[in-house]
ROKOLDO-420983 format. One line per field, with one value per residue (C-alpha): x, y, z; residue number from 1; residue in one letter. Coordinates in Angstrom, 2 decimals. Each point is the difference from the previous one (the first is absolute). Example, Ala and Ser with C-alpha at 12.3 -4.5 7.8 and 13.67 -1.06 7.14 Angstrom:
xx: 12.30,1.37
yy: -4.50,3.44
zz: 7.80,-0.66
k: 1,2
r: a,s
// end
This chain:
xx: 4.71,-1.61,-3.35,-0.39,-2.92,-2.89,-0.30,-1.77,2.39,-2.19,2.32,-0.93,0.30,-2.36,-2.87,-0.05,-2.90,1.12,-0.69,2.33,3.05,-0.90,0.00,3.42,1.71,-1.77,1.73,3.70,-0.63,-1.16,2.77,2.76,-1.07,0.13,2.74,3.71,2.11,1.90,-0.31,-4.13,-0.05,2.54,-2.25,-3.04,1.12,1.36,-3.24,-1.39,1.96,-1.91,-2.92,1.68,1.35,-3.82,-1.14,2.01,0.90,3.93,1.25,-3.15,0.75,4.00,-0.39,-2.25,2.88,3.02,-2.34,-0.21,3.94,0.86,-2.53,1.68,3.03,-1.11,-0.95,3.02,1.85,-2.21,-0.10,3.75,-0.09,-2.01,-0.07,3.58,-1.59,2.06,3.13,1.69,1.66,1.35,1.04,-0.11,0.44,2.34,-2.66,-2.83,-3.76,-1.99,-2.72,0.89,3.23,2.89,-1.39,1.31,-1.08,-0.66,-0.80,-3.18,-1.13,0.68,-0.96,-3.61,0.17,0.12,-2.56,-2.20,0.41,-0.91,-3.09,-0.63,0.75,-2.74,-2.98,1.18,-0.21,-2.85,-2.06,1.61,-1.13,-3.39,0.27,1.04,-2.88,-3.39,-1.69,-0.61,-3.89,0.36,1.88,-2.53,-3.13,2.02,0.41,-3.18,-1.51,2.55,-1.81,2.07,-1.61,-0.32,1.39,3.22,0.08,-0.46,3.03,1.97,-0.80,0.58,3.49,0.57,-0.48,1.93,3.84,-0.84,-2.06,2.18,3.24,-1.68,-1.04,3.99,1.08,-2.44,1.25,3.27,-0.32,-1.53,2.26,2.57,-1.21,-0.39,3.98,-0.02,3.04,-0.61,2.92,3.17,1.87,0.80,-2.50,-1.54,-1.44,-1.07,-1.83,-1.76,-0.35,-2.01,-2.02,-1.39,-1.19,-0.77,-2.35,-2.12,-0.53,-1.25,-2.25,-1.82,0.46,-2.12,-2.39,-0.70,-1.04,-2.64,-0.80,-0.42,-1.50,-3.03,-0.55,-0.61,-2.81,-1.41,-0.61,-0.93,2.69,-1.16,-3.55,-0.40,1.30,-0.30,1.22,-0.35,2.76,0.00,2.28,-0.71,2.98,-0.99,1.72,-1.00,0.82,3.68,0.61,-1.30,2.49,3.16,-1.28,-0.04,3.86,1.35,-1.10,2.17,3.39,-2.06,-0.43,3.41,1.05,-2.66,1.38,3.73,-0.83,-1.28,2.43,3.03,1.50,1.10,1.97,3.43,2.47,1.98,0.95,2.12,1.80,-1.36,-1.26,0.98,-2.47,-0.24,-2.94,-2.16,-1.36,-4.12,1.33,1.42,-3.34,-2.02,2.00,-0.26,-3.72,0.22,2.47,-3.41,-3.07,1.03,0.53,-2.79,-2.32,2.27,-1.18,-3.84,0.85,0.72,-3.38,-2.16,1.19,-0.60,-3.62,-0.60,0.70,-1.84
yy: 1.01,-2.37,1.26,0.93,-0.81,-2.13,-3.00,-3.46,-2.51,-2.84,-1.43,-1.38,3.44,2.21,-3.06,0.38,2.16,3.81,0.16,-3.24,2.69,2.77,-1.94,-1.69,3.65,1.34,-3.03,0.59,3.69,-0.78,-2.13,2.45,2.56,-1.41,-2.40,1.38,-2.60,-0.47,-4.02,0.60,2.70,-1.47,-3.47,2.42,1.01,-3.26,-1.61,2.76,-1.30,-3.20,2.16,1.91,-3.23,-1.51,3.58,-0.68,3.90,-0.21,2.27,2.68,-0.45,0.50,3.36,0.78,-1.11,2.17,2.97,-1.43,-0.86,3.59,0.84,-1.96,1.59,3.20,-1.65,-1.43,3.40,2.44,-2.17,0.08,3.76,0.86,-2.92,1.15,-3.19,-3.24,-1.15,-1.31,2.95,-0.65,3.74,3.24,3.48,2.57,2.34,1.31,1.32,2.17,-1.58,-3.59,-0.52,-1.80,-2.24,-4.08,-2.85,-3.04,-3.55,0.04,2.58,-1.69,-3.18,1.73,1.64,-3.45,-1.81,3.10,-0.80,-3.40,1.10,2.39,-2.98,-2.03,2.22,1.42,-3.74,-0.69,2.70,-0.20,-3.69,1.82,2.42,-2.22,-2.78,1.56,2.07,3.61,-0.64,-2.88,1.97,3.00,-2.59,-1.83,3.58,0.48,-3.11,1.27,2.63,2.89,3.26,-0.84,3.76,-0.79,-3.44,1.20,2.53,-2.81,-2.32,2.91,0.76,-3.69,0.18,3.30,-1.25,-3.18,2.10,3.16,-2.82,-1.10,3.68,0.82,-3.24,0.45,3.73,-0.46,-2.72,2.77,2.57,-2.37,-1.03,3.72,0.41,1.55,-1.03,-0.56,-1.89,1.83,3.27,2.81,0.64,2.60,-2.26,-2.62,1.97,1.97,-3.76,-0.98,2.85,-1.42,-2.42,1.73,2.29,-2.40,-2.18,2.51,1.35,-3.87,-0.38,3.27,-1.57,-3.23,2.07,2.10,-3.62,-2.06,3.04,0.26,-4.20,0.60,2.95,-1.62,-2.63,1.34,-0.21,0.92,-0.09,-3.11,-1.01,-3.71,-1.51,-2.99,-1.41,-2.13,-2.60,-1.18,-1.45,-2.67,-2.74,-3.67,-2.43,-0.97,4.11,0.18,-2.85,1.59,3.68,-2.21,-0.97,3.23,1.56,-2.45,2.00,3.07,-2.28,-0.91,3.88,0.42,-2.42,0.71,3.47,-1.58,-1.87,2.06,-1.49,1.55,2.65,1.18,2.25,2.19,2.69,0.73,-3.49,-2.16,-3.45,-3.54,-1.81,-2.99,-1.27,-2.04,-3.47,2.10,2.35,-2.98,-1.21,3.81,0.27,-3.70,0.97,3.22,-1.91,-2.47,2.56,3.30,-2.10,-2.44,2.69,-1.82,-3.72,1.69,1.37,-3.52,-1.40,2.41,-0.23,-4.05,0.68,1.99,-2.46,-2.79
zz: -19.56,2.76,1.07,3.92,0.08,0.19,-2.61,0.19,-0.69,1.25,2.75,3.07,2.29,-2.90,0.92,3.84,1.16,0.65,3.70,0.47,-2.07,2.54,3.18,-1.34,-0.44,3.06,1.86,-1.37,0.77,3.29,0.86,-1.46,1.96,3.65,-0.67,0.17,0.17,-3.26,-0.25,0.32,-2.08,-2.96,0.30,-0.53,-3.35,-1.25,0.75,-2.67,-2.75,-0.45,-0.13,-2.61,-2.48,0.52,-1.56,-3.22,0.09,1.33,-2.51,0.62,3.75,-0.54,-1.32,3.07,2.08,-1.61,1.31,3.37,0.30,-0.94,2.73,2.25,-0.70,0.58,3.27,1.35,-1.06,1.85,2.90,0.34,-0.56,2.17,3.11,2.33,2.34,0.33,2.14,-3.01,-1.71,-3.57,-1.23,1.90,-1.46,0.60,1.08,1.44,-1.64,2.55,1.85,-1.94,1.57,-1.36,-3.12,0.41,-1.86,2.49,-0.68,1.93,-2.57,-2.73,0.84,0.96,-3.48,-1.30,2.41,-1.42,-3.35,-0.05,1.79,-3.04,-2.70,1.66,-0.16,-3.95,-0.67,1.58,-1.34,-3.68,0.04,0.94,-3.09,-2.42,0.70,1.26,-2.83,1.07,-0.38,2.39,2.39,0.38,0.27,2.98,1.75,-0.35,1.52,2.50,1.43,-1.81,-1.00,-4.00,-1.43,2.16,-1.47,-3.71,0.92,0.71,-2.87,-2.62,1.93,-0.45,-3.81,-0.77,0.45,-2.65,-2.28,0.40,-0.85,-3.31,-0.96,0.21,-1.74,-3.38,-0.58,0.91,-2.89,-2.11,0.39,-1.00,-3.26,-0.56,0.26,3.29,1.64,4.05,1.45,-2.29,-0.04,2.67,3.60,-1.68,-3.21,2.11,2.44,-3.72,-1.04,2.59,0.49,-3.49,2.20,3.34,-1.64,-2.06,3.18,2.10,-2.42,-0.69,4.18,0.59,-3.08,1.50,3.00,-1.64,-1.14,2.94,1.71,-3.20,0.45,3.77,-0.42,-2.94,2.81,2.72,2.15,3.67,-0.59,2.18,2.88,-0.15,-3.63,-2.02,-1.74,-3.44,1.76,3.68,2.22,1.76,2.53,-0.76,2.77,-0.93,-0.04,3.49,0.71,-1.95,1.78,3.47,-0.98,-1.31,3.20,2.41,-0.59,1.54,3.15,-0.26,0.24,2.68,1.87,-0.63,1.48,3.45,0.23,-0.60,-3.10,-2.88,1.61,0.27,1.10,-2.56,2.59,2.04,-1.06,-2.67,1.38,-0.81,-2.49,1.52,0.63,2.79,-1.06,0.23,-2.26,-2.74,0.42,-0.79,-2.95,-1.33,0.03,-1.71,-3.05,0.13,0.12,-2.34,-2.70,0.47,-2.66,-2.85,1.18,0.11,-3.06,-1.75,2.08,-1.48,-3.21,0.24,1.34,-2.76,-2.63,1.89
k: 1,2,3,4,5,6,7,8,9,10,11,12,13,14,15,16,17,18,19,20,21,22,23,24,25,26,27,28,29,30,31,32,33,34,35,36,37,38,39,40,41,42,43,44,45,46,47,48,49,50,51,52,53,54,55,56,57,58,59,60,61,62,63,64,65,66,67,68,69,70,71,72,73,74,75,76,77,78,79,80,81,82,83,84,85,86,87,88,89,90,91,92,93,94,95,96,97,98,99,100,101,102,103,104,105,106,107,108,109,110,111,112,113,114,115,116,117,118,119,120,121,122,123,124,125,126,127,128,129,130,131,132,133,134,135,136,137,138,139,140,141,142,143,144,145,146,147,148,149,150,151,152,153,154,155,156,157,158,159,160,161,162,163,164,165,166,167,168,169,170,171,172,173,174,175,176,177,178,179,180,181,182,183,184,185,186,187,188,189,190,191,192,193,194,195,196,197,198,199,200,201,202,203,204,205,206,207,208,209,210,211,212,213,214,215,216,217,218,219,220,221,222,223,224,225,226,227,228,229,230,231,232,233,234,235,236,237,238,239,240,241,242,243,244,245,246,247,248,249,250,251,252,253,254,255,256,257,258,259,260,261,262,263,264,265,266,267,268,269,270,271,272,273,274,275,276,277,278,279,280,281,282,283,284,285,286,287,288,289,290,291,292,293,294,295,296,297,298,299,300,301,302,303,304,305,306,307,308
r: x,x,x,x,x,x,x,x,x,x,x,x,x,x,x,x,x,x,x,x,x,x,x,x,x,x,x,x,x,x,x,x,x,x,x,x,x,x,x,x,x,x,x,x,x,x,x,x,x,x,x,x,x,x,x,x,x,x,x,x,x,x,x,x,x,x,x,x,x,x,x,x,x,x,x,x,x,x,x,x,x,x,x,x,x,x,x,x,x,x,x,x,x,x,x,x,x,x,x,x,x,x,x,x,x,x,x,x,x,x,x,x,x,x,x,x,x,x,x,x,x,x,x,x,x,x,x,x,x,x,x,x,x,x,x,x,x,x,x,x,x,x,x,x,x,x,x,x,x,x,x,x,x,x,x,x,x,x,x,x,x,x,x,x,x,x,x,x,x,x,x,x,x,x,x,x,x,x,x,x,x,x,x,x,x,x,x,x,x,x,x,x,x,x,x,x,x,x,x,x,x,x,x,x,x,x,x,x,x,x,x,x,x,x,x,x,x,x,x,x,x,x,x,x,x,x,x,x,x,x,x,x,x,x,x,x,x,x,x,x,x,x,x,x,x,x,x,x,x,x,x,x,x,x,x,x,x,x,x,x,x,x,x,x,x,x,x,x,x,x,x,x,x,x,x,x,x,x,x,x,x,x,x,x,x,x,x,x,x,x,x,x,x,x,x,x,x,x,x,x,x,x,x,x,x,x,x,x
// end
């Protein structure tokens, strides 16, 4: 079973300094968000994958992504369901539901549904390549420096940890109950859902555990009695961070600017638009294919600064 979640595999991305990772998701997510044209918004994920392959944790990141593209699904169908907008009108049903009106499935809707999901893909990648390559302690000591009220930032971090740790917890005594003879994956509904209640029960019982457990190691340190807090491991920005944080943070300026300008968006109703673009736009998106993936070429320069 591959492990979602954190795990130091010593590439390139795992060496960049955290607050370079969070201003690199921050810019994709930035840039999904006010961008709706599909060519921007499909160039915004593709310029994730490099990201991804420089992580060494494709498979990790893949099983991420079959969540998201049943997501997406789920996107594109309710859209269609639900949106009646759109000239082009590709089935209409024989009748009527009160206050909806006659259901029809249009091309605008669908091709919104889409445009949507592709938005979606790019922020589950970005922030799984966030997941998968800052360590949880790292994560909670950047919020901090951040400015963020510390209890809400704990919340967070433990919320981070439960899915991974919760995953392994399942794997082990589903292992057990196997080599006790239980069988979990044959006979009737009935003996698979008894089967697996073998396993249900057991991993509540060691989830409500660890609670009691984490919740002892916080009073037995004082948790709350300060307000400020030392840590055992300080985060700190050397000069060639400051440079790489300088970088990461053009793409924002890039959004910033798209938004002045007026680029980036399109029409999907009444009549879905053309998507052909002006020679300005060619020349936004040849920058965003050279600056969202530019945290792989720090990557490789930090790594060589290190060895020197």
């Amino acid at each position: 079973m591959i492990k979602l979640g954190y795990r130091d595999n010593g590439s390139i991305i795992h060496r960049l300094n955290p607050f370079c990772k969070l201003t690199w998701v921050l810019s994709v997510f930035v840039l999904s968000i006010i961008v709706y044209n599909p060519l921007f918004l499909a160039l915004v994920f593709i310029s994730t994958l490099p990201v991804v392959v420089a992580s060494k944790l494709a498979r990790e990141w893949a099983s991420f992504m079959k969540l998201a593209l049943l997501l997406c699904l789920l996107v594109i169908i309710v859209n269609v369901l639900v949106s009646n907008e759109g000239e082009h009108i590709l089935v209409e049903a024989p009748f009527s539901i009160p206050v909806i009106g006659i259901p029809v499935i249009t091309l605008e809707a669908i091709f919104f549904g889409f445009a949507m999901s592709i938005k979606l893909l790019a922020i589950m990648s970005a922030f799984t390549v966030l997941t998968l390559t800052i360590h949880p302690d790292d994560m909670m000591q950047s919020m901090i420096k951040l400015r963020l009220p510390y209890k809400s930032v704990l919340v967070t971090s433990l919320s981070t940890r439960f899915i991974p740790t919760l995953t392994g917890d399942l794997e082990r005594i589903t292992d057990a109950q196997r080599s006790r003879g239980v069988e979990l994956d044959s006979g009737g509904l009935f003996k698979r859902v008894r089967g697996y209640m073998t396993v249900l029960i057991p991993l509540l019982s060691n989830s409500l555990d660890r609670t009691v457990q984490v919740a002892e190691a916080m009073e037995s340190r004082a948790f709350g009695s300060k307000s400020k807090r030392t840590f055992y491991k300080g985060i700190t920005l050397s000069g060639f961070d400051l440079a790489a944080l300088f970088i990461s943070f053009l793409p924002i300026a890039l959004a910033v600017y798209m938004v002045i300008g007026g680029y980036g968006d399109y029409e999907y109703y009444p009549t879905v638009s053309g998507l052909s673009l002006a020679l300005s736009e060619w020349t936004i998106l040849s920058v965003v294919v050279t600056t969202l993936p530019s945290i792989v070429l720090l990557g490789f320069l930090k790594r060589r600064i290190d060895l020197d």
